[in-house]
N, C-alpha and C positions, 0 to 999 in steps of 0.2 A: 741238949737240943734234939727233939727229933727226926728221925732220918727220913729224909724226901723218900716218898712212895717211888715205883716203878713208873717210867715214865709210857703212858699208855699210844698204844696204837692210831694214829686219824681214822684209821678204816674203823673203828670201836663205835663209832656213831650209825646206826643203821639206817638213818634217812639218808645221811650224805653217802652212805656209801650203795645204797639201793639206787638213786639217781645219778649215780656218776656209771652205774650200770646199763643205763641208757646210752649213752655216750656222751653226756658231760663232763666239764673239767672239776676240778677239785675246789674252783674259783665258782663255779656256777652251779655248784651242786650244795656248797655252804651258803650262796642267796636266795637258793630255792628253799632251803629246811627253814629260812628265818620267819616266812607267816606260818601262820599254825593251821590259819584253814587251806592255802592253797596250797600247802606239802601235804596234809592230809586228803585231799584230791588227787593231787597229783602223785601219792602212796597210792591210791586207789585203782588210779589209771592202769601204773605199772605191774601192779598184783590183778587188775581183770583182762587187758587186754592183751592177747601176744604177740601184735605187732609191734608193740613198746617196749615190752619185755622181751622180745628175740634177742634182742645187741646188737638188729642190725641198721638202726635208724644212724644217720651222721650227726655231726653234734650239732650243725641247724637245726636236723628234725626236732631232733631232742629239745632245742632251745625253742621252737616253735610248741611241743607238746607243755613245756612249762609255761609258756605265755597262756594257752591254754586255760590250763589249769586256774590261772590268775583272772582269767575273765569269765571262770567258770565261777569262780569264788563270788562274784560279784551280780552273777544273774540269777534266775528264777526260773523253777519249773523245767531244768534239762534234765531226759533221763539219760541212760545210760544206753539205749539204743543212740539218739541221736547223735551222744559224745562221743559213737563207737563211729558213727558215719564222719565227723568232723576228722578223725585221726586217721580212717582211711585216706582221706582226701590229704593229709600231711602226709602221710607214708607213700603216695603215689605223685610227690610234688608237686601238685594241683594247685595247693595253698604254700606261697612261697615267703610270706612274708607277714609280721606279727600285726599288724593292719590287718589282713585278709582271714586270719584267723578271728579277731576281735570281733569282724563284719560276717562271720561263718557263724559265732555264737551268738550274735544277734539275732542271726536268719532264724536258728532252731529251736530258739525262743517261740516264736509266734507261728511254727510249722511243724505238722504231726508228720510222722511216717507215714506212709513211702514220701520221701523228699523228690519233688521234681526238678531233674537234677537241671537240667536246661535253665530254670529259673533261679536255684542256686550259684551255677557258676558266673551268673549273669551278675547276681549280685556283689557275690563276692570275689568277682574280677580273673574268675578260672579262666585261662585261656587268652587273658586280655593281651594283644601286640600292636604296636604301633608305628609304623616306618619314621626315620626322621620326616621326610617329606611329609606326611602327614600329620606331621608335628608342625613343621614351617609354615604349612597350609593355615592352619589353627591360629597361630600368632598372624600369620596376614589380615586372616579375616577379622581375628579382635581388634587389632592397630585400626583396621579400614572403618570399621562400624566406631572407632574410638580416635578416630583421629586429631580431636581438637586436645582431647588429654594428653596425647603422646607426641610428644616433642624431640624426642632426645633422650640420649642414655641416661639421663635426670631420673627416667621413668620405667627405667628397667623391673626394679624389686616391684613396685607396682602394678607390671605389666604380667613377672611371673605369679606373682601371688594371684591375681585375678584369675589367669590359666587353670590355674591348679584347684580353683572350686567351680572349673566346667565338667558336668557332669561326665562328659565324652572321655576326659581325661582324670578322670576320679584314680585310676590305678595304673596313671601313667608314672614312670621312673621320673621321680625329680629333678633326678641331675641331666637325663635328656630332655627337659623340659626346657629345663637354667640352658640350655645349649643351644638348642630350639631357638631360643628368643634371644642370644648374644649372637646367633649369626642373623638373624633376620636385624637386629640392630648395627651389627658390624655393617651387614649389606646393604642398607636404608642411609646410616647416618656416618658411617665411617668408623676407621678404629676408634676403640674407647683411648682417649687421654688417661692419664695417670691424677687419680684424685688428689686433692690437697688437704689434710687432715684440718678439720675446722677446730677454728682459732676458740677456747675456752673464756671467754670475756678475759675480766681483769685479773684470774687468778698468778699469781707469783711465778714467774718461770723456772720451771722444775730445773735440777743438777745436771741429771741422764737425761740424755737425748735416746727417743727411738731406735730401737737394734737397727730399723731399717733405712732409718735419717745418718745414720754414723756412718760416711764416706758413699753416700748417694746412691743406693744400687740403683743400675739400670733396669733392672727386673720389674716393670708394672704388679706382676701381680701379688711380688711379696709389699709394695708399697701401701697396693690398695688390700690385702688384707688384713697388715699389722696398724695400716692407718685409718681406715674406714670400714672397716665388715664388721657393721654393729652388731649383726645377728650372731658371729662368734663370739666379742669376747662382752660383748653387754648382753645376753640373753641368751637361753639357756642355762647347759654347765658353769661355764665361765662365767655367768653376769648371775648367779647365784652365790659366788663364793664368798666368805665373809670379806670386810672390809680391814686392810691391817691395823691387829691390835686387839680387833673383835673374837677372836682366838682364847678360849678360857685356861685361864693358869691356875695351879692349886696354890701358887701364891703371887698375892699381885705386882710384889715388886720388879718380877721378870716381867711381867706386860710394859712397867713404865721404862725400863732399862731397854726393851726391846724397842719400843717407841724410841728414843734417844738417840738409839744407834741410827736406827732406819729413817728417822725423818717425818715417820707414817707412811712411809713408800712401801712400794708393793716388789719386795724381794724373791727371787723366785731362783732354780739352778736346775741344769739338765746333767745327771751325775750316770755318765755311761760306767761300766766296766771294760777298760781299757783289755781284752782278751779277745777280739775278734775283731772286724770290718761292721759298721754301720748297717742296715737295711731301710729298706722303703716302710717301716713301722716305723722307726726311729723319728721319720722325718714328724711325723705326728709329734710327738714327744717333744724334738725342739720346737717345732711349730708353737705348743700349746707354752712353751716353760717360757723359751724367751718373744715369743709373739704375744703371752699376757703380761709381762713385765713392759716391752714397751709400748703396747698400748695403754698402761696406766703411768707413762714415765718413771717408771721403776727400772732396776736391777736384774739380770742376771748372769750367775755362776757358771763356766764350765766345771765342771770340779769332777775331776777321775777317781772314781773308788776302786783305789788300786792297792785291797787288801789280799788278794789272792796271788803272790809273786810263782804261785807255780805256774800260772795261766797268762800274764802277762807280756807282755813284749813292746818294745820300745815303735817300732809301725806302726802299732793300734793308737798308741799317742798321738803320734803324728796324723794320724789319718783320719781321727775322730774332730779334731781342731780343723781343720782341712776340710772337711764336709760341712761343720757346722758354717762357718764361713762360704763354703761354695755357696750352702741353700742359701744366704744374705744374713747371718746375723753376725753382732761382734761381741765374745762375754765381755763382759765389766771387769769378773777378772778370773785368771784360770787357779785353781785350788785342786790340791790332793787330800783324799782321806789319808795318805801317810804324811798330811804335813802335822797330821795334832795326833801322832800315836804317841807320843808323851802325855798329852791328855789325855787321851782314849783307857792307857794303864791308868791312871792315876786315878781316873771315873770308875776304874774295876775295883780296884783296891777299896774306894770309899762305900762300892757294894760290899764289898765282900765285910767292910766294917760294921756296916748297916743289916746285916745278917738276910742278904737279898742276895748273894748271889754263893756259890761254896765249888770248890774244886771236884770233880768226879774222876776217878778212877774206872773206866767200862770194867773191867778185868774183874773187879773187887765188889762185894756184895756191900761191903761195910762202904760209908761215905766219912768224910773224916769229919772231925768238930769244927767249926768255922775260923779257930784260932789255930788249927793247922792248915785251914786253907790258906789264910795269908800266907803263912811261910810255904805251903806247895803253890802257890802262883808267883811266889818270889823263886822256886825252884825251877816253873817253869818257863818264866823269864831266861833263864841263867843256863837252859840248857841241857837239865838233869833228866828230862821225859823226850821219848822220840815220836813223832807222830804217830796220834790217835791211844795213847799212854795215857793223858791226862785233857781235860778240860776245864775251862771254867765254865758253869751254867750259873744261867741268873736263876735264884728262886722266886717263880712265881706262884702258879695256882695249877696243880695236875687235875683238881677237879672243875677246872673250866670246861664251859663245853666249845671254847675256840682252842683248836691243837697249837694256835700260835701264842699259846699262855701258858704249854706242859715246858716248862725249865728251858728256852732257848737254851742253845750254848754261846756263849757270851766271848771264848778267846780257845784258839786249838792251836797246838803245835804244827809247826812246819821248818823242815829242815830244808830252806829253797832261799838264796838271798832275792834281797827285794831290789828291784829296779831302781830307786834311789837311796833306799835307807842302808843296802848292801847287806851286811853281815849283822848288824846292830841286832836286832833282833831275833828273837827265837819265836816268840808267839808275835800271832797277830788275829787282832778284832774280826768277828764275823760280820758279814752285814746287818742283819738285826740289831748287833748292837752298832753298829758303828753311822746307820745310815741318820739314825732320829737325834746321836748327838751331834755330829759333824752340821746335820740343819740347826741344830740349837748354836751351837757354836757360831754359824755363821748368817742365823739374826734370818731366816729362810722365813717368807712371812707365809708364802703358800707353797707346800708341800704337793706338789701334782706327779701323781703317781698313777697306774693304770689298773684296771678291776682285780687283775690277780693278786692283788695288793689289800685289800678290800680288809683281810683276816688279819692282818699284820697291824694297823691300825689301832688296834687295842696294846699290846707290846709296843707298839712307839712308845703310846702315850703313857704308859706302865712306867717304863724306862726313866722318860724323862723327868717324870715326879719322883721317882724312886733315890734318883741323886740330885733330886733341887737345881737343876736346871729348866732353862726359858724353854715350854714346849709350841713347837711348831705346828701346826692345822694340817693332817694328811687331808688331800678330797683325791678319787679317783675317777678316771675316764675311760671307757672305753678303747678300747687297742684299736689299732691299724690293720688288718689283714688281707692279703692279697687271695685270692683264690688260684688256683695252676699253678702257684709257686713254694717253695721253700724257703725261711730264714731260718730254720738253724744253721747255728754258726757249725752242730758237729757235721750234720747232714752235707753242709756245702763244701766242709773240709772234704770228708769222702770222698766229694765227687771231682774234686778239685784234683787229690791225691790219688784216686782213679785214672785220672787224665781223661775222664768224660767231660770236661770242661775246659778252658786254658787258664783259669786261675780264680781270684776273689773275683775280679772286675771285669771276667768275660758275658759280654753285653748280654745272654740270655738269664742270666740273674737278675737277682734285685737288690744284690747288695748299692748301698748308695755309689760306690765308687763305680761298678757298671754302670749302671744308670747316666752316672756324667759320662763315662769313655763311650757309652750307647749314643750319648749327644742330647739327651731329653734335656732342657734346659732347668736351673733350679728353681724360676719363676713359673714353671709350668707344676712342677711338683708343690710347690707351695699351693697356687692355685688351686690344685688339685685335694688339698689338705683341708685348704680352708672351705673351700666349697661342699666337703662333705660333714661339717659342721663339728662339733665337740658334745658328746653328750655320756649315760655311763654304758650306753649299750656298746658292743664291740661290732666294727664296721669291718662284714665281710663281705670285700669288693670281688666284683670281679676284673680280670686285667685288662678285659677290654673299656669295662667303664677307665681303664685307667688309660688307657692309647687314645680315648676319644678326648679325655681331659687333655694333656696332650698336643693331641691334633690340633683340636682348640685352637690350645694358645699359640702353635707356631703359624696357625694359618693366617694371626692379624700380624705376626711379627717376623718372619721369618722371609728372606727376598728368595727372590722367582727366578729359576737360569731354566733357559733351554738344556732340553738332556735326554737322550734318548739310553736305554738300558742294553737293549739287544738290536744295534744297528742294523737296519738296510739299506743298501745304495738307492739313492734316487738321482736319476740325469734331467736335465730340463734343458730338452731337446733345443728347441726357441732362443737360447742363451748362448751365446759365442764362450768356447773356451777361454778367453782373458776376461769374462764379465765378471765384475765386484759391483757391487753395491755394499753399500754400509745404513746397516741396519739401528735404529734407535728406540730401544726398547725401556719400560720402567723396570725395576725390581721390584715393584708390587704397585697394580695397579690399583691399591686404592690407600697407598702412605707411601706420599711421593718425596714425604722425605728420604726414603731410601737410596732415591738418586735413581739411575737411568745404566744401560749400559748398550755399547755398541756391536750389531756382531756382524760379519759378512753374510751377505748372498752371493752365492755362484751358482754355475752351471751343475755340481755335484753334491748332492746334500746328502745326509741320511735321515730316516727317519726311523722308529719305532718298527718293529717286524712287526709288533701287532695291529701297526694301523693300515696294515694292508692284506686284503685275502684276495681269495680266486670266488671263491662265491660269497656272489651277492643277494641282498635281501631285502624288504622291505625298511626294517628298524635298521638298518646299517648304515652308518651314516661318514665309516671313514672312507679311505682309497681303496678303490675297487675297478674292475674293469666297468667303464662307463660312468662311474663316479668323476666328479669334483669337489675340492675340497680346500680349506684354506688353510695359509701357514702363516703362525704365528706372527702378528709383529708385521707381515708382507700384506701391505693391499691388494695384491692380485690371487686369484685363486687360482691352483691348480688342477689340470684336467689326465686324466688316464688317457696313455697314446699305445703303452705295449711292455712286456716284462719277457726278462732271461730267466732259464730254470738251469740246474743242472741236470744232465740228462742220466747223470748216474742216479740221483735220491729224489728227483722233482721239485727238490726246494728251491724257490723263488730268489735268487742270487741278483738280481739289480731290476727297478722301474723303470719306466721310463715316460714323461707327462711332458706336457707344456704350459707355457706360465700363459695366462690369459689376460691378455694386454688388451685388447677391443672394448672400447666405450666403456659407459661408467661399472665400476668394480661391484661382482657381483656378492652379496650376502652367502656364504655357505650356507650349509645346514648342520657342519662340523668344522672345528683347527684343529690340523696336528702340530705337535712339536718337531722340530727338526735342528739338525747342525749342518755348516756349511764346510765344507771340502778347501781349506785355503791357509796353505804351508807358511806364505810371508805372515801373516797376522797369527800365527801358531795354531789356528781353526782345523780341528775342533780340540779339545784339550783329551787324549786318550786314557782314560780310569783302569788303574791295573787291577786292582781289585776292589768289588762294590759285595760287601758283605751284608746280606740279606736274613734276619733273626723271625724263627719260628717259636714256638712253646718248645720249653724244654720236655715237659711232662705231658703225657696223656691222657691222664685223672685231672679234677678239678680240686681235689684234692690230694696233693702226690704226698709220701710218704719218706720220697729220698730213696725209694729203691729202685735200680737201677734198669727195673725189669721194668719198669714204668718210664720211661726215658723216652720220648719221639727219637723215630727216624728222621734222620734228615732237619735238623734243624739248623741246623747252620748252612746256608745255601749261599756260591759264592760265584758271584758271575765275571766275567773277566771281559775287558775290552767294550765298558760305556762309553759313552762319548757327554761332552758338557760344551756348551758358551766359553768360548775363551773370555768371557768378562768373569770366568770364576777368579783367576789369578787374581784380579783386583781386590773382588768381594773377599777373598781369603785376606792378603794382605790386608786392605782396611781392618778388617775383623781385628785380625790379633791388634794392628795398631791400636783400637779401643778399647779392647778389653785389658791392655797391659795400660793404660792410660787411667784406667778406671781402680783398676788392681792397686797400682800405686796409689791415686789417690784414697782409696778406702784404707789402705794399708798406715800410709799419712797419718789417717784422722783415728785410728782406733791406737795410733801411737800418743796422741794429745789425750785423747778423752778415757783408753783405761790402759794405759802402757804391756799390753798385751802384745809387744815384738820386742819386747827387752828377756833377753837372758840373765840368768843367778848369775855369777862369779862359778865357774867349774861345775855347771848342773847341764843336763841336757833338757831343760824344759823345751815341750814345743810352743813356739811364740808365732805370730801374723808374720807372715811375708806376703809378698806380690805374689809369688813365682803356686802359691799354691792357689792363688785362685784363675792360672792363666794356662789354660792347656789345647792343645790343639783340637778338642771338640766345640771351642769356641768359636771353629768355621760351619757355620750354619744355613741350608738352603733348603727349601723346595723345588727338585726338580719338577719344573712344572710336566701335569698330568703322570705324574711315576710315583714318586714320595719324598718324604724328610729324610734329609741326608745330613753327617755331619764326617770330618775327617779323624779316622780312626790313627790313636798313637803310635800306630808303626806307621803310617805315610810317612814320608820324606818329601820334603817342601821349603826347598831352600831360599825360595821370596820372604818366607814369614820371617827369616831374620835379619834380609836386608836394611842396609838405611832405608828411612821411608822415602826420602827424595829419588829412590830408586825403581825404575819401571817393572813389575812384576811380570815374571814371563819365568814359564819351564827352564830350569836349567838341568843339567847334566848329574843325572843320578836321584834326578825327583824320581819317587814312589807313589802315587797318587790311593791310597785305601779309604774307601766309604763307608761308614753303615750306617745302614738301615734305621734311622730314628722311629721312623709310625711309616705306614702306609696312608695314604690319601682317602678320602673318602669314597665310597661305590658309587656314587651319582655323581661324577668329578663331569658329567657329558661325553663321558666314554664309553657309548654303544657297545650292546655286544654283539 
């Protein structure tokens, strides 16, 4: 047998590695070598001009220089002045987006130098901004000029689509567009209902039910994306993928044996490495595995690929299952790549017979003859090699030009027991090889993997012909990216182990468990997911498109309490000392199912320090001297009579108004929030701490270094005040959500027995108790923000009988944070 050549370098390729020069990834610099004319452009770019060639472009730029390149392939007549002025305008972020480039090379098409830059940027949208308000204004006037069309949230997609080929709005952000017009229809026609997945005529009633049908989420927006967001999973990425079956095999009998098993159902798995905490990427991932699976009434897998027992740890188990369920899904059924490492050896062994794969020695120049490698991979079974002593590689092809076809390694030594399999083992499968047969194994009909994956694709499918097993369809999508934050799992560890942080799940991360103890609902994140659609570009957001996603959705679902942050006393002179009134307020005035709640009026309220100054002004529109103004919820307005200062620091220590009782009640031209002064009914409810969450980092791009870190982000205020109708809202809360808990819990017990335990295993299985946490108390304080109850409060109502009245007891903790801030046009002057 001949001896496998030296296995060569990725960097050996000099187009990939000349564009990763730019600042490309290793993922995005092997899809730019793959046309021949627009790598040879885009070769040309980086060897003529030196602002490409610096290294100092980000890998936007970079990503925007190769779209480029790919529209340059395709036009006529650009020289190389004009391509030098396009690339200025990418290197100065003028041109932020591969639309705006595509509309730059049109421009300089049919325009000679000197470019008039004014009608340039006109064109191609340099400088374009748009206020929401002037977005809202936009949707008014098309509903008004459109009125007999528009009915109803019927006519939503409709109403965005047409938006979006208004000239005015040619290079407005999509997703404030879709926002633009959900609040203009929230505020016209009321919340959107929860749609109902239309009925398929008289087709058979499928096995699997719906991830999102299995134990009922409350969550709207995972209902209506897994059950009605055509534009995800019928068009596009997702509504291109083949149909199951339609997946080519080198022999057909696996197609039919595949068929058999599945049904022709659309089987799909979301196979984490159990070695860290979740992130807000992630959510994408389940989004797309088990969000395509039950929108075609298919299948899907958790299945932990927990071949690395050095990096593992039995939390990440736990906590992976735990997220997947918070976001609404339930697997079918949970699986380990170490549940087939007896097959995994036994698939090696029939390489190694098949003269496809052979033992390597690093150390040793010589490689041994194939019928020593069987007995060294029986050696290194057994024990006889210590880490990185021996390998097995598959033999492939060195002379490919994909580096993911130079001799994978196929099984490495590791002296680390494994989280279930203990001792048993000595070697264990890499993921290359373990990933493509563990899907064959488990009949995986679509293989959805993300771009960096892209190279691997070929070695799947190598693999799985190599030992005559059923091969699976890799397709890849574009990643999830957040801009101002960090998911690495070492980066977070760092900062964790630092103690610049207080753990995984301290709310200014993004790991998914932040994110819940932050209080962002998992219906909001999904929302979030599906709305920015699936395709194979990689979506770098930024965090605020991600707070306004968000905002969104707690604005149509999230109830109203009176709440002032940083009390002031207010007297209302006019009121006798024993005056109460009992106030009757909704919890959101426009989803009245919510219910209603009651609070006092008295003679002593407080209100917001900021709704009151010394000077006054035109656009001012709270309490001021000589102002009036109204309070929430009360028909009489308030009028300014006189205020206390301290006379040591000038601050403004108590109001003092009267309530304006005479003839009919006048209109303000502002409400404030307030709370009322009144010990028997426990008013107002005192907040010990309200935990207020800024950017962690100061770049938009952080790196994880420390030096990079905002001051002050974590801001913690002490002594809010709330509606004593919180106590209610809280109690009810958990009562629902542990109501709900159980029953989903119930149902993923009938339909894929995913809360049964092995005999003596520590699988983690579905409980209640992991989808039931006290971030499940959710409000907006009206005019302040989203608030949710952080895991240290202590809240000793949430675990009375329910027949029991909710009221502060003795040793409540009350802690809040900061879900989103409110929107700036909330009608709070400044």
């Amino acid at each position: 047998m001949s001896k496998p050549s030296k296995q060569a370098d990725p960097a050996a390729d000099p187009s990939v590695a000349l564009f990763k020069s730019i600042g490309l990834s290793q993922a995005k610099a092997q899809e730019a070598a793959k046309s021949p004319k627009s790598s040879a452009i885009l070769r040309d770019i980086i060897e003529s001009n030196p602002l490409v060639s610096s290294g100092k472009l980000d890998e936007k730029q970079a990503g925007l220089v190769v779209a480029l390149a790919g529209a340059l392939a395709k036009s006529q007549g650009v020289g190389h002045a004009e391509r030098d002025f396009v690339i200025s305008k990418i290197v100065e972020n003028k041109l932020k987006s591969v639309d705006q480039v595509t509309a730059a090379v049109k421009y300089i098409e049919t325009h000679n130098l000197p470019i008039d830059e004014s009608d340039f940027d006109s064109e191609c949208g340099v400088g374009f901004s748009i206020t929401p308000t002037e977005l809202y204004d936009h949707v008014n006037r098309y509903v008004a000029s459109n009125a007999n069309a528009v009915t109803g949230w019927a006519n939503l997609g409709a109403v965005i689509a047409a938006l979006k080929s208004v000239p005015e709005l040619r290079w407005a952000n999509p997703l404030e567009v879709k926002s633009a017009v959900e609040k203009y229809f929230t505020d016209t026609f009321g919340a959107k209902e929860v749609a109902k997945p239309k009925p398929k005529g008289k087709e058979p009633k499928k096995e699997a039910k719906p991830a999102a049908a299995q134990g009922k989420s409350s969550e709207p927006a995972l209902e209506d994306a897994v059950s009605t967001r055509k534009s995800v999973f019928e068009e596009g990425f997702l509504g291109s993928l083949h149909k199951p079956g339609e997946n080519p095999q080198a022999n057909p009998r696996h197609r039919e044996a595949h068929l058999a098993a599945t049904g022709g159902n659309v089987w799909t798995r979301f196979p984490p490495e159990p070695n860290g905490y979740l992130h807000i990427g992630h959510s994408k991932a389940i989004f797309v595995n088990f969000g395509y699976a039950a929108y075609h009434n298919g299948k899907c897998y958790l299945r932990y690929d927990d071949t690395n027992p050095e990096k593992e740890e039995a939390k990440y188990f736990e906590s992976i299952l735990e997220m997947v369920r918070w976001l609404g899904f339930e697997p079918w059924k949970i699986t380990y790549s170490s549940d087939y490492f007896a097959q995994l050896y036994d698939l090696a062994v029939e390489l190694i017979k098949r003269d496809k794969a052979y033992v390597c020695h690093c150390s040793q120049e010589e490689i041994k003859a194939d019928r020593e490698s069987l007995a060294e991979f029986e050696a290194m079974k057994n024990g006889k090699y210590k880490p990185k002593e021996a390998n097995l590689r598959m033999k492939q092809d060195l002379n490919d030009p994909n580096p993911q076809m130079w001799d994978l390694t196929a099984y490495r030594v590791l002296d680390t027991p494994h989280h279930r399999t203990g001792d048993k083992w000595k070697i264990y499968p890499t993921y290359d090889f373990t990933h493509c047969l563990v899907d064959s194994f488990e009949n995986i009909s679509h293989s959805l993997c993300t771009t960096e994956f892209i190279a691997s694709r070929q070695s799947y499918e190598w693999l799985c012909d190599a030992v005559d097993v059923y091969r699976p369809r890799q397709s890849e999508y574009g990643r999830l990216n957040l801009e101002g934050t960090i998911m690495s799992k070492r980066k977070i560890l760092a900062l964790v182990n630092g103690g610049y942080v207080s753990g995984w799940d301290d709310p200014r991360l993004y790991t998914l468990i932040a994110l819940r103890r932050r209080g962002v609902p998992p219906g909001a994140i999904i929302s979030f997911v599906s709305g920015l659609g699936v395709s194979t570009a990689a979506s770098n957001i930024e965090t605020s498109r991600f707070e306004q996603s968000v905002r969104q959705y707690l604005e149509g679902s999230a109830p109203r309490l009176l709440m002032v942050l940083r009390p002031l006393k207010v007297t209302i002179e006019n009121l006798p000392e024993d005056c109460l009134r009992m106030v009757e307020k909704p919890l959101h005035p426009k989803v009245p199912g919510l219910g209603t709640s009651t609070v006092p009026l008295t003679r002593h309220i407080y209100i917001e320090a900021d709704d009151f100054r010394l000077q006054d002004s035109k656009d001012y529109f709270r309490l001021a001297p000589g102002k009036t103004v109204g309070l929430f919820g009360v028909p009489n307005t308030v009028t300014y009579v006189s205020h206390k200062t301290d006379p040591a620091t000038g601050e403004v220590l108590e109001v003092v108004v009267k309530l304006d009782n005479e003839g009919a009640p006048k209109k303000p031209k502002a409400f404030i929030q307030w709370v009322a002064e009144h010990a028997p009914t426990g008013s107002p409810v005192r907040v010990d701490e309200t935990r207020i969450f800024h950017r962690l980092f100061k770049s938009d791009r952080p790196t994880g270094d420390v030096a990079d870190l905002a001051p002050n982000s974590l801001e913690i205020v002490k002594g809010a005040m709330i509606e004593v109708g919180f106590w209610g809202l809280a109690k009810r809360s958990m009562i629902n959500a542990r109501r709900e808990a159980a029953s989903r819990t119930e149902q993923a017990a009938k339909d894929n027995g995913t809360t049964e335990t092995r005999p003596g295993d520590d699988t983690p299985h579905a409980t209640s108790e992991q989808l039931v946490g006290k971030e499940c108390v959710r409000f907006q304080g009206l005019r302040v923000a989203y608030f949710a109850l952080d895991r240290d409060a202590r809240v000793a109502c949430l675990d009375e009988p329910e027949e029991v009245e909710p009221s502060k007891k003795q040793g409540d903790y009350l802690v809040l944070n900061r879900i989103v801030s409110l929107k700036e046009d909330s009608g709070k002057a400044a």
